[in-house]
KOLMAR-252475 format. One line per field, with one value per residue: x negated, y negated, z negated of N, C-alpha, C, O in turn; residue in one letter; residue number from 1. Coordinates in steps of 0.02 Angstrom, whole numbers, plus 50000, padded with zeros to 5 digits. Last residue first. Example, Ala and Ser with C-alpha at 12.3 -4.5 7.8 and 13.67 -1.06 7.14 Angstrom:
<nudos>
n_px: 49358,49340
n_py: 50112,50284
n_pz: 49646,49610
ca_px: 49316,49385
ca_py: 50053,50225
ca_pz: 49643,49610
c_px: 49355,49340
c_py: 49998,50165
c_pz: 49606,49610
o_px: 49330,49288
o_py: 49943,50166
o_pz: 49598,49577
zamar: S,A
vose: 2,1
</nudos>
This chain:
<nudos>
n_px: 40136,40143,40078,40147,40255,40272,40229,40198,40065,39937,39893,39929,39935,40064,40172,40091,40114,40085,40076,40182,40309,40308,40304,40245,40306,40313,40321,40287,40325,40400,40395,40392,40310,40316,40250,40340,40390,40480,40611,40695,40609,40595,40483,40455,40399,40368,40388,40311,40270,40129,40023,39939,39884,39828,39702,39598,39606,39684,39800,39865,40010,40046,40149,40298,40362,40260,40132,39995,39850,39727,39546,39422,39378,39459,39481,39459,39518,39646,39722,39757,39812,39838,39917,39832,39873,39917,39983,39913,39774,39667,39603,39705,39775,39815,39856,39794,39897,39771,39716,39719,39689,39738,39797,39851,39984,39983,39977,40094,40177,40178,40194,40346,40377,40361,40462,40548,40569,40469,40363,40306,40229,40269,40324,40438,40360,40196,40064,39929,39752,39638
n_py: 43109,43073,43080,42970,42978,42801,42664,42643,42541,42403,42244,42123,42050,41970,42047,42187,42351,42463,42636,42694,42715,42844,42770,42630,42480,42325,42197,42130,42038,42072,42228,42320,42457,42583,42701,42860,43025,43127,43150,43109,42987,42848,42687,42552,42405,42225,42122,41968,41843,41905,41992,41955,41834,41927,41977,41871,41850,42002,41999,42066,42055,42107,42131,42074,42026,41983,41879,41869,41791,41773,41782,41683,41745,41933,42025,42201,42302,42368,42527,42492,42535,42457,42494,42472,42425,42509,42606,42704,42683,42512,42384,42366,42257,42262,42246,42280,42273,42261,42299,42267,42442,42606,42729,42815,42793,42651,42636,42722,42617,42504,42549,42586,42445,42384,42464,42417,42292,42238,42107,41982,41864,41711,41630,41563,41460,41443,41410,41318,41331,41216
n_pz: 39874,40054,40186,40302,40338,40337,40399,40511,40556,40534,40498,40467,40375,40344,40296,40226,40190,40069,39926,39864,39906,39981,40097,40113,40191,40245,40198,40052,39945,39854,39771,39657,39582,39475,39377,39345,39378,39475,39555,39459,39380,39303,39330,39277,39363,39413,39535,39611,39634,39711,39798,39875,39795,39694,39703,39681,39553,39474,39323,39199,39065,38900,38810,38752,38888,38982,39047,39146,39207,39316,39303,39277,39157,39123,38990,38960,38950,39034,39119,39287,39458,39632,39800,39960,40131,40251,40249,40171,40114,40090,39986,39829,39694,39544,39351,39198,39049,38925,38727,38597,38543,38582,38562,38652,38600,38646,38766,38792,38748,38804,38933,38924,38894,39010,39111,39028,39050,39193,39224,39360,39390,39496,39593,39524,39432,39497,39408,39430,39375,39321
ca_px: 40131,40135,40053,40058,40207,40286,40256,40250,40093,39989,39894,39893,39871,39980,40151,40105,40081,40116,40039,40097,40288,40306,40360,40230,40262,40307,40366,40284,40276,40424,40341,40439,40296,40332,40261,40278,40408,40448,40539,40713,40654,40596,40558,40425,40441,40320,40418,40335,40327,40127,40070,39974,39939,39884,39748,39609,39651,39628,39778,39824,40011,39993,40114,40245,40420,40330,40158,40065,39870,39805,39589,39467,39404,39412,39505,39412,39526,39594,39723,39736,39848,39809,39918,39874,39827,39853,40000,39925,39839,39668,39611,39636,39785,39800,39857,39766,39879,39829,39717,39696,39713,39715,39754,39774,39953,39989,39910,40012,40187,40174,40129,40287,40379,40322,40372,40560,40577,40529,40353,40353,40215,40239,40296,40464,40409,40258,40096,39995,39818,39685
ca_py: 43164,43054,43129,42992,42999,42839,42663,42636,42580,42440,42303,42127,42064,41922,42003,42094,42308,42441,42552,42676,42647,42846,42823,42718,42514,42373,42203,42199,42035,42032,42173,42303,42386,42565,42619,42828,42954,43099,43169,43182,42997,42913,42757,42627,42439,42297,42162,42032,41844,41856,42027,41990,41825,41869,42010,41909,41804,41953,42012,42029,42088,42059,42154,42089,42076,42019,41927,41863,41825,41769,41805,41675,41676,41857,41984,42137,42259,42327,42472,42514,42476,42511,42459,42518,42431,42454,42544,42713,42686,42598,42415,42386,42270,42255,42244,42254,42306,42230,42300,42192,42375,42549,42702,42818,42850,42694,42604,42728,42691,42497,42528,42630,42501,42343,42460,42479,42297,42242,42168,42019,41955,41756,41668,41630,41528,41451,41449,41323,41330,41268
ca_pz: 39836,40001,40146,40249,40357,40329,40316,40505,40510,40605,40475,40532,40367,40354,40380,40229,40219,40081,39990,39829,39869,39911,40053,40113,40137,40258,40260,40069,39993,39902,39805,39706,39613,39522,39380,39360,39342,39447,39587,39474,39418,39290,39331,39261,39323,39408,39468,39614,39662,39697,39734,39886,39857,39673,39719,39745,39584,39489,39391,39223,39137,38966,38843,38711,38827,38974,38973,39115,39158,39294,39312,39341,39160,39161,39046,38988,38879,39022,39061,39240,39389,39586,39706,39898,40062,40239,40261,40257,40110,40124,40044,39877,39773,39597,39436,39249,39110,38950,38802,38638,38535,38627,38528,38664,38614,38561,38727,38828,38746,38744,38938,38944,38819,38956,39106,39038,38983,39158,39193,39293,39415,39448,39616,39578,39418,39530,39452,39411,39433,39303
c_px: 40194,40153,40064,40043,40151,40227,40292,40281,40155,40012,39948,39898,39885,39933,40087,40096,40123,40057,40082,40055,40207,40296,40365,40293,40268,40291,40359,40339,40251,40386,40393,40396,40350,40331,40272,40304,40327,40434,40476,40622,40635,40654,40559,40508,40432,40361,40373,40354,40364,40231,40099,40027,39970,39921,39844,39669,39642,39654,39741,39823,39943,39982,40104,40180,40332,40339,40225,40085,39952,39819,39669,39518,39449,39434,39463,39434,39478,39606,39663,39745,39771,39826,39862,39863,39860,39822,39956,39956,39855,39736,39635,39668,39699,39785,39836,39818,39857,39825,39767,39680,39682,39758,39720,39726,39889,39956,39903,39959,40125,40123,40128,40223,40337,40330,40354,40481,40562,40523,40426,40360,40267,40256,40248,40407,40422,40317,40150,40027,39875,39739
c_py: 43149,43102,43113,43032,43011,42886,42730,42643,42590,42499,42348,42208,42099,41969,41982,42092,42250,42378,42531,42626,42640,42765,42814,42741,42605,42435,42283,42197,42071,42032,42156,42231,42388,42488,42610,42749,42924,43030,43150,43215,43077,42967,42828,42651,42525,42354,42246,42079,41947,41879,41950,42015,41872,41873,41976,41922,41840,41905,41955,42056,42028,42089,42108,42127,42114,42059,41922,41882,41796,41809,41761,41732,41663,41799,41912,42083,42183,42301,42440,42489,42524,42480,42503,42486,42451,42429,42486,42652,42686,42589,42488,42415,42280,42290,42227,42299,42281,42272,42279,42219,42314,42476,42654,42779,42870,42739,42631,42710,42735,42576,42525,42612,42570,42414,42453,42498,42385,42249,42188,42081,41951,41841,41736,41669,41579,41488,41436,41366,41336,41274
c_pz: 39788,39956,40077,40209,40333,40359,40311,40449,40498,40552,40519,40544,40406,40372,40384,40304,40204,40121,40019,39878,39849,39871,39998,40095,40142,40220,40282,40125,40064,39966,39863,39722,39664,39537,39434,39355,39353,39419,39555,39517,39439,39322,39321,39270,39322,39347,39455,39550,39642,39699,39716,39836,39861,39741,39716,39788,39666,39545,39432,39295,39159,39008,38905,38763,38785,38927,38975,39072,39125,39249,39295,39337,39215,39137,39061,39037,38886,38972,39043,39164,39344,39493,39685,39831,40011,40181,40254,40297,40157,40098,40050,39933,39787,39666,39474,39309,39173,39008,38841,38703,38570,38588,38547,38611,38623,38563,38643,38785,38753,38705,38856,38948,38855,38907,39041,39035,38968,39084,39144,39279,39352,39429,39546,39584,39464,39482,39453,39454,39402,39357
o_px: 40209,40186,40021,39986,40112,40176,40346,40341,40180,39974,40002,39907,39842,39880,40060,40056,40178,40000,40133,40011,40179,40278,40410,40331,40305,40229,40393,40398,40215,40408,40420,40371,40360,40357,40227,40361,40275,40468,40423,40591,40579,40710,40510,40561,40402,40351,40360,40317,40417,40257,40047,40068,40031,39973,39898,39689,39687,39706,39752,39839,39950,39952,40145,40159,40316,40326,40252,40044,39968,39798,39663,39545,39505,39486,39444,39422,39465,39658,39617,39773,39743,39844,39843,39811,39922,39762,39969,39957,39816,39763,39616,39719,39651,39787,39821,39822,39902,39774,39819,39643,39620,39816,39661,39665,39868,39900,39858,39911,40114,40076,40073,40185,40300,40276,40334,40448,40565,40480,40439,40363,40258,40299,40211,40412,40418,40322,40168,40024,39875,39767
o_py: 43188,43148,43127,43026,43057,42867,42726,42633,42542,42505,42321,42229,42142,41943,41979,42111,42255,42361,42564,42587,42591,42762,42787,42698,42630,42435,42305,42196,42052,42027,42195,42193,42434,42455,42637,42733,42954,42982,43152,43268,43102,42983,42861,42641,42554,42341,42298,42062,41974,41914,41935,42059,41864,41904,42000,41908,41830,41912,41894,42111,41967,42143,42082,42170,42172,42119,41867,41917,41743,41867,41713,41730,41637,41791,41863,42081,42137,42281,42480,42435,42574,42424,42558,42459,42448,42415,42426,42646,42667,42539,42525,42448,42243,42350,42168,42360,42256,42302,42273,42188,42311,42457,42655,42781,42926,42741,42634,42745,42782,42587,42543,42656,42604,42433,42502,42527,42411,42217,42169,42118,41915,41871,41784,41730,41638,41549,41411,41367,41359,41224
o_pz: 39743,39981,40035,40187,40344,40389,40282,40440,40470,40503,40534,40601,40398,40389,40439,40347,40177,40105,40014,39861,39825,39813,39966,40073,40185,40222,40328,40108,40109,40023,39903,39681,39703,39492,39466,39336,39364,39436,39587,39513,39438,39304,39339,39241,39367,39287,39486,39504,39657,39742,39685,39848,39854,39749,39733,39845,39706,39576,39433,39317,39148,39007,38944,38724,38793,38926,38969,39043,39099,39252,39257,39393,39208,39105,39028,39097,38847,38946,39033,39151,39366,39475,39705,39812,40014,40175,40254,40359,40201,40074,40004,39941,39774,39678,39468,39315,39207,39025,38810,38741,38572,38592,38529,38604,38610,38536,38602,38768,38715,38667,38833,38968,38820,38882,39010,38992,38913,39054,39087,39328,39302,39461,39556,39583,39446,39492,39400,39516,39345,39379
zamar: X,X,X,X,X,X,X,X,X,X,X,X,X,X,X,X,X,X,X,X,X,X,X,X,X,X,X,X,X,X,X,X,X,X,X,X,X,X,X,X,X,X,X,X,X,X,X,X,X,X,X,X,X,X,X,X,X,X,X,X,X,X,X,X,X,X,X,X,X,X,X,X,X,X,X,X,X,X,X,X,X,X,X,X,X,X,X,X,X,X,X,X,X,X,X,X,X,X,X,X,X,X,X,X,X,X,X,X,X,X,X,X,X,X,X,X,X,X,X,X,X,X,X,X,X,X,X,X,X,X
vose: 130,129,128,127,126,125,124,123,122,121,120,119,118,117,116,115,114,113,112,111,110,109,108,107,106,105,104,103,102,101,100,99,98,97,96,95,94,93,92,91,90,89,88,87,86,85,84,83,82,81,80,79,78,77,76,75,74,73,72,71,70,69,68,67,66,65,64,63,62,61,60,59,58,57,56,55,54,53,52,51,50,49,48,47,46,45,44,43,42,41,40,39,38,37,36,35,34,33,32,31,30,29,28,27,26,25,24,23,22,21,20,19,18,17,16,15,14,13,12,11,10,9,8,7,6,5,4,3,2,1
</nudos>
């Protein structure tokens, strides 16, 4: 079993957790959690993606903030490791937003973002964000 790190674990404000509450009502979704993670592309080298899952691995992480399970595969951990996942609602729109420690570089719009580790060229702008 791994141990994780207090610093390095995924947290899910109080804001997210009632917009994911909000979602799973609405759709009628019981024993789902929100899967995070990190895929290649994006203009920074790789981009979040979130869904709701009702299928959690053996090898997956699994958190829980304020009544709702935040999962994520162990893939995607380094890169997300240490990070807040929160819903804003803002004049340009509302959505989940990822603040990632991890992230020396990212899009405009926050949807990708690069790591010192991965080498990745980009000035984190420019891409056509929506």
């Amino acid at each position: 079993m791994n141990v994780i790190q207090e610093t390095d674990q995924i947290t899910l404000t109080q804001t997210a957790a009632q917009a994911v509450s909000d979602l799973l009502e609405k759709r009628n979704l019981q024993g789902y959690a929100l899967r995070v993670f990190i895929q290649g592309g994006g203009c920074s080298g790789y981009q979040y993606g979130m869904a709701l899952d009702n299928r959690i691995r053996d090898n997956d992480l699994v958190f829980e903030g304020h009544g709702i399970k935040l999962v994520v595969d162990p893939m995607s951990f380094p890169y997300l490791k240490g990070s807040t996942v929160d819903y804003v609602d803002e004049l340009m729109g509302s959505g989940f937003k990822i603040s990632n420690p991890n992230a020396v570089a990212s899009c405009g719009c926050g949807s990708s973002f690069r790591t010192a580790e991965s080498g990745a060229s980009g000035s984190g702008g420019g891409c056509g964000c929506h």
